[in-house]
C-alpha positions as CSV (number, residue, x, y, z in Angstrom):
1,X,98.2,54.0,113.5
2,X,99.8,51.2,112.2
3,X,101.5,48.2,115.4
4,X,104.7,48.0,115.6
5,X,106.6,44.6,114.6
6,X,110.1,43.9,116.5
7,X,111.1,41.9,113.3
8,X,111.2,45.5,112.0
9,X,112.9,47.1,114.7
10,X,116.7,47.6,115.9
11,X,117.4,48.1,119.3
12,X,120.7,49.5,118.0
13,X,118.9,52.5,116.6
14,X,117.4,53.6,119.3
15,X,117.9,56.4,121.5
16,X,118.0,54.3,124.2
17,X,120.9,52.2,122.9
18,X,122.6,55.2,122.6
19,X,122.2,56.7,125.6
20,X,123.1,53.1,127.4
21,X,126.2,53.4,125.5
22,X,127.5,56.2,127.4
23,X,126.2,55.4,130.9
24,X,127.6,51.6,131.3
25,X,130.2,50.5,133.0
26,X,130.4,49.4,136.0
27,X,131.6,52.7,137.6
28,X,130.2,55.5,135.1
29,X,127.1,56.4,136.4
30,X,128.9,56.4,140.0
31,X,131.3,58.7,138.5
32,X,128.4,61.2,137.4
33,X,126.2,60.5,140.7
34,X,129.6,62.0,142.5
35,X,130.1,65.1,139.8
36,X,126.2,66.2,140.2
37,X,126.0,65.9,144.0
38,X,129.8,67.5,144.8
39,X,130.1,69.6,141.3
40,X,134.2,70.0,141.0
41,X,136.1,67.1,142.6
42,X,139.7,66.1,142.8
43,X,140.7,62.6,141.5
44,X,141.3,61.6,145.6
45,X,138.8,62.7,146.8
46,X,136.6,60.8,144.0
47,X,138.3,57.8,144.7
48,X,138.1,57.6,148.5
49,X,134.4,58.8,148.0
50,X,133.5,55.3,145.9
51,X,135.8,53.2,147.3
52,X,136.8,50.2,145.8
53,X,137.8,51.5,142.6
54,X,141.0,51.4,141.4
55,X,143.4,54.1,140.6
56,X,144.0,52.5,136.9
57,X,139.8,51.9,136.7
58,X,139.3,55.3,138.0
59,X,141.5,56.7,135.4
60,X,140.3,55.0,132.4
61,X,136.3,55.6,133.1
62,X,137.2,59.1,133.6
63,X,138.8,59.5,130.1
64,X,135.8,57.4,128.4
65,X,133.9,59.8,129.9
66,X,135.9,62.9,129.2
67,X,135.8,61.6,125.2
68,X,132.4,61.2,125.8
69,X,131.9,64.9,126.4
70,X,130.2,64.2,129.6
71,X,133.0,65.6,131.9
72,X,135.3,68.2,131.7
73,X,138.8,67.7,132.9
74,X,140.7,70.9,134.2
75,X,144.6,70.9,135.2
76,X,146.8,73.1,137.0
77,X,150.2,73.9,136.1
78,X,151.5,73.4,139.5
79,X,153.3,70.6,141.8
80,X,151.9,68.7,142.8
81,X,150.2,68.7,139.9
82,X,146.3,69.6,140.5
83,X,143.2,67.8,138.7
84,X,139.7,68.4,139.2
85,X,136.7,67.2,137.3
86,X,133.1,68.5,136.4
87,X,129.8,67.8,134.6
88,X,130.1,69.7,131.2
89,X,126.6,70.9,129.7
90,X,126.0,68.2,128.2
91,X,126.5,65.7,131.7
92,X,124.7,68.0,133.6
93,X,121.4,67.6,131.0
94,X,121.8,63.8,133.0
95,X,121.0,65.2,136.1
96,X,117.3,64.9,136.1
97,X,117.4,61.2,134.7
98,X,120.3,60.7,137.8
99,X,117.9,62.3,140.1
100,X,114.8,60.2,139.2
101,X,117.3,57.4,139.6
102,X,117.6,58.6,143.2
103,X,114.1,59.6,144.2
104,X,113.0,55.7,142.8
105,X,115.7,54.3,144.9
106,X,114.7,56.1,147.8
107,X,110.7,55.2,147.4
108,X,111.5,51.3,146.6
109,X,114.8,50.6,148.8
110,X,114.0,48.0,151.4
């Protein structure tokens, strides 16, 4: 098997790069942390849950993330109106890299 040379290589092509794409941001993989441990969740209740974000930041992530097809956004015809958010099928296939995340944070945290 021939080595590989890096002068030959993109990281750009890579799956990784892809997938590092879609997950940063400062708040993104918060976002999905919150939709696979709570599943449906209001826009409030997300917001009080991380604190600190902002309502316009909040907003904008979401709808990156909505294009993204990574989260679902349902809303009700109703006043006030009614929001709530969700992994869609392809978010949820993150779960098990967001739960190794977790279980190596809980192992090496000091």
């Amino acid at each position: 098997m021939a080595e590989r040379c890096i002068g030959n290589e993109n990281l750009g092509e890579t799956g990784f790069s892809y997938t590092l794409s879609l997950i940063n941001g400062k708040y993104k993989m918060t976002i999905l942390y919150t939709l696979m441990e709570f599943g449906v969740v209001r826009f409030n209740e997300m917001q009080r849950y991380i604190g600190g974000i902002s309502y316009k930041t909040l907003s904008a992530t979401l709808k990156q993330l909505e294009a993204d097809q990574l989260v679902h956004r349902e809303e009700y015809p109703q006043i006030p109106p009614k929001v709530e958010y969700s992994l869609t099928e392809r978010g949820r296939s993150l779960i098990p890299i967001l739960d190794a995340m977790c279980a190596w944070g809980d192992e090496h945290r000091l």
